[in-house]
C-alpha positions as CSV (number, residue, x, y, z in Angstrom):
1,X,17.5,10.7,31.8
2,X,20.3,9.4,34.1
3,X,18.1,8.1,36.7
4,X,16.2,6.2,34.1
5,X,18.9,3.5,32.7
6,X,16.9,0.7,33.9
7,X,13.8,1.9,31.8
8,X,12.1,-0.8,29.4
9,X,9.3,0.8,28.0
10,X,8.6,4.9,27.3
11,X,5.6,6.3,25.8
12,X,6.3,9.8,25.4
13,X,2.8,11.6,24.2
14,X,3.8,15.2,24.4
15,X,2.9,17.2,21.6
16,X,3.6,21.0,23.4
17,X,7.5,19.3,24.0
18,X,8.9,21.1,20.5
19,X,12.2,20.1,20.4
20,X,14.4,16.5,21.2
21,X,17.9,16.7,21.4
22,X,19.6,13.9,19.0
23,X,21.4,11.4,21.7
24,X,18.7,11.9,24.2
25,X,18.3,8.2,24.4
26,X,21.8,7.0,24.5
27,X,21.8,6.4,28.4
28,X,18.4,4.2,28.2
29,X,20.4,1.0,27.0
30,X,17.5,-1.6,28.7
31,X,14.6,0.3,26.7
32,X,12.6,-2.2,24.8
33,X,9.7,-0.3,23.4
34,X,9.7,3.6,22.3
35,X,6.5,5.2,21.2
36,X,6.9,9.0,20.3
37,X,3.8,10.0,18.2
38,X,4.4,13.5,18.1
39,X,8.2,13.8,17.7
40,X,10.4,13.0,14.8
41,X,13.7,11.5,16.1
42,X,17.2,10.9,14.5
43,X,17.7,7.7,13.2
44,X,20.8,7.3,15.3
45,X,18.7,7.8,18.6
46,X,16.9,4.5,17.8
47,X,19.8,2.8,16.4
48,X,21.7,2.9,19.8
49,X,19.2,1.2,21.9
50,X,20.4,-2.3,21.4
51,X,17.6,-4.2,23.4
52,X,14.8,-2.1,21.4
53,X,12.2,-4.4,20.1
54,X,9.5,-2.0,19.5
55,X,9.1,1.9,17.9
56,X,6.3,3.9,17.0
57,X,7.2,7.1,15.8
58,X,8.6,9.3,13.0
59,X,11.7,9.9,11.0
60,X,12.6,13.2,9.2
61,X,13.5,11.7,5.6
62,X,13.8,8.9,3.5
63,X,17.5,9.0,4.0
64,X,16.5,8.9,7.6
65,X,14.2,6.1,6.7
66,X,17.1,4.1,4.8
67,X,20.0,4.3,7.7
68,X,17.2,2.8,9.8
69,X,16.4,-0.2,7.9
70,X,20.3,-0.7,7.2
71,X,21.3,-1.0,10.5
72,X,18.5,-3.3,11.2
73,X,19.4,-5.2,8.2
74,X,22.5,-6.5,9.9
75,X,21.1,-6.5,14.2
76,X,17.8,-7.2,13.1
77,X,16.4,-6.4,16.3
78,X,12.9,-4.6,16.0
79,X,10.0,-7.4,16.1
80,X,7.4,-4.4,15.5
81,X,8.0,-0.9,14.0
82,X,5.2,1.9,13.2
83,X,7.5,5.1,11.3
84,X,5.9,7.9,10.1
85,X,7.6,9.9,7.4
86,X,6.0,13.3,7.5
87,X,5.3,16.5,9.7
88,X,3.6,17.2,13.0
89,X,0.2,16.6,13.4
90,X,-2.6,14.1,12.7
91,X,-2.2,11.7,10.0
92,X,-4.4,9.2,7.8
93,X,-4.6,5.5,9.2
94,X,-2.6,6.4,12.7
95,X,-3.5,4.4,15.5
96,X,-1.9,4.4,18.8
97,X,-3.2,0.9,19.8
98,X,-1.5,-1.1,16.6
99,X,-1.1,-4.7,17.2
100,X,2.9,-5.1,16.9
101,X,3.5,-5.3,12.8
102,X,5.7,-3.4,10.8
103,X,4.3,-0.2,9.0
104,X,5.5,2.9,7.3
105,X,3.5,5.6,6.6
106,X,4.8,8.5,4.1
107,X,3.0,11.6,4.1
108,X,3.1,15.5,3.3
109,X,5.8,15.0,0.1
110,X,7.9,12.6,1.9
111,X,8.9,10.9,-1.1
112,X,8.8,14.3,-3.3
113,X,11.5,16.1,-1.7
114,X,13.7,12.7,-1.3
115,X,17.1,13.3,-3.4
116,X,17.0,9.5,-3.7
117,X,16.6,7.3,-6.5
118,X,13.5,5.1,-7.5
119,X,16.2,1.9,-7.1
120,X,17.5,3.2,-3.7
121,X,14.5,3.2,-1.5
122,X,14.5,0.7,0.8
123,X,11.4,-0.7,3.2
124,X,11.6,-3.2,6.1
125,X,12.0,-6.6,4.2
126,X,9.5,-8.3,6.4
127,X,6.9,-4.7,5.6
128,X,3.0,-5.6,6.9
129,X,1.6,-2.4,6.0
130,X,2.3,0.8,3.3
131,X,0.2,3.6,3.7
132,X,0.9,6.7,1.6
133,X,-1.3,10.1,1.8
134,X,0.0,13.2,-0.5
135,X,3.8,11.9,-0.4
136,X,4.6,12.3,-4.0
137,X,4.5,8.7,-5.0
138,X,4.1,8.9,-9.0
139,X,4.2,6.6,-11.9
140,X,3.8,3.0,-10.4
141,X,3.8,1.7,-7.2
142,X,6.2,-1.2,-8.0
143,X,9.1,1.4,-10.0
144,X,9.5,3.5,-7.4
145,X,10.0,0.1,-4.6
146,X,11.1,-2.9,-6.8
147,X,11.5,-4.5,-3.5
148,X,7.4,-5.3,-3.2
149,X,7.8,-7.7,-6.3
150,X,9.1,-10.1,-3.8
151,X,7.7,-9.1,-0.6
152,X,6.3,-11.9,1.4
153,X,4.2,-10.4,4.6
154,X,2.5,-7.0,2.9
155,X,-1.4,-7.3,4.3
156,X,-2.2,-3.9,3.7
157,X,-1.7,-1.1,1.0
158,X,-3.5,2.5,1.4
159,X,-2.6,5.3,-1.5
160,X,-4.7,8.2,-0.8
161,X,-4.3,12.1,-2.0
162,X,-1.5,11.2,-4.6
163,X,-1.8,13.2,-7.5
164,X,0.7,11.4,-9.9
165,X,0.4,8.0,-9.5
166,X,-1.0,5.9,-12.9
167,X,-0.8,2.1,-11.9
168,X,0.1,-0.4,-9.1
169,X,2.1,-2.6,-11.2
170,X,2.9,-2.9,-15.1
171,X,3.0,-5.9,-17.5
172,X,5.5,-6.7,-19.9
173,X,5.1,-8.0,-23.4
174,X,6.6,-11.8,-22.4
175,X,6.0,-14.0,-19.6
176,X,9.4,-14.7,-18.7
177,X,10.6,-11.1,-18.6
178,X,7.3,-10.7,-16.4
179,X,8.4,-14.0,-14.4
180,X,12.0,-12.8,-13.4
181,X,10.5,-9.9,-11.6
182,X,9.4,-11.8,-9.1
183,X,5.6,-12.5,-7.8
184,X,4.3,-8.9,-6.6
185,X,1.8,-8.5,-3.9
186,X,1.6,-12.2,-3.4
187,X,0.4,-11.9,0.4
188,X,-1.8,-8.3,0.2
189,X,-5.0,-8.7,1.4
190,X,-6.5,-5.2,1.5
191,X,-6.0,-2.7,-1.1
192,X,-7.4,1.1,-1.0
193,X,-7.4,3.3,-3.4
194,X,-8.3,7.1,-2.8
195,X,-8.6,10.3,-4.6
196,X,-6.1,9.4,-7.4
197,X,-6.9,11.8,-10.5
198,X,-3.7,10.8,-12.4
199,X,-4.7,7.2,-12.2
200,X,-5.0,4.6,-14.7
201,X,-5.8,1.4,-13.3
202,X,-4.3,-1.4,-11.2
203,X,-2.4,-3.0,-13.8
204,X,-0.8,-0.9,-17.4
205,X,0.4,-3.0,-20.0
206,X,3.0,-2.4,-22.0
207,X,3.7,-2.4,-25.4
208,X,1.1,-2.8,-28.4
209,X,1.5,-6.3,-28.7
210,X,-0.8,-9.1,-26.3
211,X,0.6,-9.7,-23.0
212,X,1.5,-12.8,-20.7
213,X,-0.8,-12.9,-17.8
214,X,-0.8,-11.9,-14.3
215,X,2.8,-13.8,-12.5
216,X,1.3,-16.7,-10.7
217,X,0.0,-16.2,-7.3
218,X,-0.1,-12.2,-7.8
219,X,-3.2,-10.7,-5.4
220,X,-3.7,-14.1,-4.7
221,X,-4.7,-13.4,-1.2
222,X,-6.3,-10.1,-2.1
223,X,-9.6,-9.9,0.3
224,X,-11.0,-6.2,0.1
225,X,-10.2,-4.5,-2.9
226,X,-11.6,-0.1,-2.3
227,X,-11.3,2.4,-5.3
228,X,-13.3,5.4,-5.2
229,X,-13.3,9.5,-6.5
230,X,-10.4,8.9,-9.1
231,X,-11.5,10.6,-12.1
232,X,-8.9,10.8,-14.8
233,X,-10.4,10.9,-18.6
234,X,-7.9,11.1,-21.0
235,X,-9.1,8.8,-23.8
236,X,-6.7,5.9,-22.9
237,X,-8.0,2.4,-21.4
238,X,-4.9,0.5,-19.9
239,X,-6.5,-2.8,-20.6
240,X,-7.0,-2.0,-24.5
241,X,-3.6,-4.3,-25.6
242,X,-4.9,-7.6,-23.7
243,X,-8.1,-9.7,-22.8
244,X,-6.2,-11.7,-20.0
245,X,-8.5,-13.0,-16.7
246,X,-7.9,-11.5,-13.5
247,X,-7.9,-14.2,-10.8
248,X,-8.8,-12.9,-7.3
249,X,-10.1,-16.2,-5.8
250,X,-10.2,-15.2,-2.5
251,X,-11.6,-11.6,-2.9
252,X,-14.7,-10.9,-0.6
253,X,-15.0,-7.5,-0.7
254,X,-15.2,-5.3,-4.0
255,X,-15.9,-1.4,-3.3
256,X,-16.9,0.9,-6.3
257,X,-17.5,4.5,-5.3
258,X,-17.8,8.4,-7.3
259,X,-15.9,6.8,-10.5
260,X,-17.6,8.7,-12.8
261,X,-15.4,8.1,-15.9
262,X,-14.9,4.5,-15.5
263,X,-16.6,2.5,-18.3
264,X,-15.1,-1.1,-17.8
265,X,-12.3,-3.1,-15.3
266,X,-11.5,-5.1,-17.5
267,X,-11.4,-6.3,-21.0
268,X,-11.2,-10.3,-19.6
269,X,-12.7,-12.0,-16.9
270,X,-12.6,-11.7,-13.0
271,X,-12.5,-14.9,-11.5
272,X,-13.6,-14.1,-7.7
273,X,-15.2,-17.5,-6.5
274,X,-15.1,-16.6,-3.1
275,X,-16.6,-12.7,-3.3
276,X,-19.4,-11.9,-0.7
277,X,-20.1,-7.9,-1.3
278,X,-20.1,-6.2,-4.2
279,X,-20.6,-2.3,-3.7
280,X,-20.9,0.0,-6.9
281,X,-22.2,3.4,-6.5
282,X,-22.0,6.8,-8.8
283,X,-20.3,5.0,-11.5
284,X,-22.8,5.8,-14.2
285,X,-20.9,5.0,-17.1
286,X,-19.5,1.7,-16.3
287,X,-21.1,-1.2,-18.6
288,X,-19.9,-4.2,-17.8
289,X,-18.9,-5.9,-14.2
290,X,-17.0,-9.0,-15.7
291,X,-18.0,-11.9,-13.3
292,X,-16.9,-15.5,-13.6
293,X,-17.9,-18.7,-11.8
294,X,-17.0,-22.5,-12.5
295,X,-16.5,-22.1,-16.3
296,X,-19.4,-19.8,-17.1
297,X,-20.5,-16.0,-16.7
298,X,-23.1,-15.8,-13.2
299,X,-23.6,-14.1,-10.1
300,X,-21.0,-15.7,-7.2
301,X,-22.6,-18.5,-5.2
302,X,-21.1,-16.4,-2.0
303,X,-22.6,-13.4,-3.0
304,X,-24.5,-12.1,0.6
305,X,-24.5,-8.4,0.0
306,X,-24.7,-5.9,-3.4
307,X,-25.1,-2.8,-3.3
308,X,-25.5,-0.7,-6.8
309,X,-27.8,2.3,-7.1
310,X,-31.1,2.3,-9.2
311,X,-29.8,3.9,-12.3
312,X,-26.6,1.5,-12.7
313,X,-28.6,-1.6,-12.7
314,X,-29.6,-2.0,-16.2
315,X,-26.1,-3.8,-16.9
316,X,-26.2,-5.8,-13.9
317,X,-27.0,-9.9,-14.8
């Protein structure tokens, strides 16, 4: 590495090279991009490069994860980061060719095995994209990073292969507790939703009493909304303590697929003005697909594609 001090940019694709040794870097003080897609590297490795603008590649830990994003919290450096928290080998939504944006992707019980509180993990404050496949993510999305209520650039949210997760965000019983959480998921466009069987539904209210609506401007950029094989049936419906409208108004996609327990989405109405494609398939036992346009109950003006198989259309209007 001595000869290479005036380096800029390393792409390192070398799977068979098993082991790094922490400080390998240190000399490369003009590197501005690092992409290591196979090795997981010390957080101190990328903290030393001081002209680094750009790194794709994976971290050991959360912890690891958190001295990162502290030590940019005060250089600020990275315009464009792509981490991977998990071990070797392929992983869901990886793509060598990302545009520069911010993601972090937790995999194979990242999040499980972290000694770290809910309140203590930390993501980039300017995150663009959260994937998570089999990490250990439980509960709700928003407990376990309180952070996202006030997020400001998330585009993107994939939860795939999570066993525990029940909601993406709860509801209190009054609007101004609800309201000094902040405005959740106010820029996500695309939300996916994957072989969840603990889950309950986007949104749990609690308490037995009705609840205040969504905050204002929550999902309100929400584009593509996919939910398909989750399966949990245990008797409770999440939306059984309010009748409050869901207002997607810029929703264009809506994808429905092997929900064979689901029976409604929810007890109000869904206000989706601008929806183009609605794709329902294999959920037999669904009974209502709550629609609303300009004041009354009809099919979207938009509407260019549906899709919903033979034996689910007797409830479609």
């Amino acid at each position: 590495m001595e000869s290479l001090t005036n380096l800029k940019i390393l792409y390192l694709d070398c799977c068979n090279l098993k082991n790094m040794t922490i400080g390998i870097f240190h000399r490369l003080t003009h590197l501005q991009e690092l992409t290591l897609p196979c090795h997981v590297v010390h957080p101190t490795d990328v903290e030393g490069l001081k002209q680094l603008e750009l790194f794709d590649g994976r971290l050991n830990s959360v912890s690891d994860l958190n001295q990162l994003i502290k030590s940019q919290q005060s250089e600020g450096r990275l315009r464009s980061e792509h981490i991977i928290l998990n071990e070797l080998g392929e992983v869901f939504g990886y793509d060598e060719y990302y545009p520069p944006c911010k993601v972090v992707h937790f995999g194979d019980d990242s999040l499980a095995d972290s000694p770290l509180g809910v309140d203590e993990n930390l993501l980039p404050q300017d995150i663009e994209e959260l994937l998570f496949e089999g990490s250990g993510l439980s509960c709700c999305l928003l407990h376990y990073f309180p952070m996202l209520n006030n997020a400001k650039d998330l585009k993107k949210c994939d939860i795939a292969v999570e066993k525990k997760i029940e909601c993406i965000m709860r509801l209190s019983s009054t609007e101004e507790e609800q309201q000094s959480r902040g405005v959740p998921f106010q820029s996500l466009e695309d939300l996916s939703l994957y072989g969840l069987p603990n889950f309950i539904g986007l949104l749990k209210w609690e308490g037995r009493e009705a609840v205040s609506p969504l905050p204002h401007g929550a999902f309100s950029q929400l584009k593509m909304l996919q939910i398909y094989e989750i399966i949990r049936d245990d008797g409770r419906d999440p939306t059984a303590n309010s009748s409050v409208n869901v207002t997607l108004l810029k929703l264009k996609d809506f994808y429905l697929k092997n929900l064979s327990k689901l029976t409604s989405i929810c007890k109000g109405m869904m206000i989706c003005e601008s929806i183009e494609s609605i794709s329902i398939l294999k959920c037999t036992v669904l009974k209502k697909f709550p629609l609303h346009l300009d004041g009354q109950p009809s099919a979207p003006r938009f509407l260019k594609d549906k899709k919903i198989r033979r034996e689910e259309k007797q409830w479609w209007e």
